[in-house]
N, C-alpha and C positions, 0 to 999 in steps of 0.2 A: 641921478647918477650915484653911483655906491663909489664912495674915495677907495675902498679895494675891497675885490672883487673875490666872493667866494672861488671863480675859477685860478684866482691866483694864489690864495690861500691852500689848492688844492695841488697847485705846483710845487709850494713851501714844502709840503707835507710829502709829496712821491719824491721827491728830490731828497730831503733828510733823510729821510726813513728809509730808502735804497740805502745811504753811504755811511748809515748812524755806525759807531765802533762804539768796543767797551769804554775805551775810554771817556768819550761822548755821552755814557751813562753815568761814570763815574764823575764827572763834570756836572751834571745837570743834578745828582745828589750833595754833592760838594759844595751848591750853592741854592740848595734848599730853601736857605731861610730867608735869602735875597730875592727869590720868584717869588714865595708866599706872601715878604712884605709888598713887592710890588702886586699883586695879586689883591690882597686888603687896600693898598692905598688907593686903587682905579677903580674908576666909578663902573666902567665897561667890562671889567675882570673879577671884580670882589664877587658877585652871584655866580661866581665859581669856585666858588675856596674850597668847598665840601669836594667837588671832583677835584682840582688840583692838591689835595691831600692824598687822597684814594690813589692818584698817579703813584704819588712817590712813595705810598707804601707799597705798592705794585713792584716801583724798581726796585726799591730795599729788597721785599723777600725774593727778586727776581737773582739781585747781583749775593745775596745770600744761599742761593740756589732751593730757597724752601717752596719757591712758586715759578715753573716752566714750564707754564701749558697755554701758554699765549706767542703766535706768532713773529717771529723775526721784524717782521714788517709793522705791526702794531705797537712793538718797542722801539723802534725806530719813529714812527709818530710819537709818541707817548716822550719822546725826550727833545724830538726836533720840535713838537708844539713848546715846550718849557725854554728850552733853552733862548727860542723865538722871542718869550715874553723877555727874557734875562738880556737880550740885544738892547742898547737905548738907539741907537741907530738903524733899523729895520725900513720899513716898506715907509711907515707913517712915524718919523723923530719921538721919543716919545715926551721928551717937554714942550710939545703944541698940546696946547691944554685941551682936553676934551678929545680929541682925536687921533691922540698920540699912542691912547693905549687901543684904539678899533682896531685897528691891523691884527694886532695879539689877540683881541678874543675871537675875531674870526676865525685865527686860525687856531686857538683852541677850543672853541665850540664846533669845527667840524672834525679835527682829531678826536672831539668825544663822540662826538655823532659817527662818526667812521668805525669809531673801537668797544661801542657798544655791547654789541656781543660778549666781547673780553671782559669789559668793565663787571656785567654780571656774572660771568662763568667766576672772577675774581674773589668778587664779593662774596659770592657764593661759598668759596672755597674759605675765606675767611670769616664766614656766621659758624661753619662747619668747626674750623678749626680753634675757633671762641668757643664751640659747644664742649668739644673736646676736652679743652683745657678746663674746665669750669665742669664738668662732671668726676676728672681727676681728681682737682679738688675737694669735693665734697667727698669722695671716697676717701681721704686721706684723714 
């Protein structure tokens, strides 16, 4: 028996992601360095630190407006998974050791699985945009 269940993880995620606001972005950036730390400190979340980075520089150039080619509804996961981990009282408490942090990867290992897509068209747009900058240079 799975203590929580990807179908509920997938409840977390249509539910945030419908009612996510700006400010609910601005919030989940605001408190960056709080999810990351908790993100490094879990045994169950640290093998995501490289995606949970990629997120927030997602919302940065999002709420910067340098990057808007990613759906409403995929920033609405993208911030309802983070802010999920930044909850200490969620689905699974998170000081029951070893357990406390499953809840939270579940449901951000299927907001990445869900926003895959995006994640690459992203990235994509930022090797591009690294290329960019880095060929200016050399011309200067």
């Amino acid at each position: 028996m799975q203590i929580f269940s990807t179908k509920r993880a997938q409840k977390v995620l249509d539910s945030g992601a419908a009612d996510v606001t700006e400010s609910q972005i601005d919030l989940a950036l605001s408190n960056r360095q709080r999810i990351l730390n908790k993100v490094l400190h879990s045994v169950s979340l640290s093998p995501y630190i490289e995606q949970v980075k990629t997120l927030f520089s997602l919302l940065q150039d999002y709420v910067k407006g340098e990057y808007r080619e990613i759906p409403w509804w995929s920033l609405g996961s993208i911030v309802t998974a983070l802010l999920y981990i930044l909850l200490p009282f969620d689905a699974m408490p998170d000081f029951i050791p070893i357990a406390g942090f499953l809840d939270d990867a579940v449901v951000l290992k299927l907001c990445l699985d869900m926003i895959t897509k995006d994640l690459v068209t992203y990235t994509q747009f930022k090797a591009q945009e690294t290329s960019k900058t880095s060929e200016a240079g050399n011309q200067g």
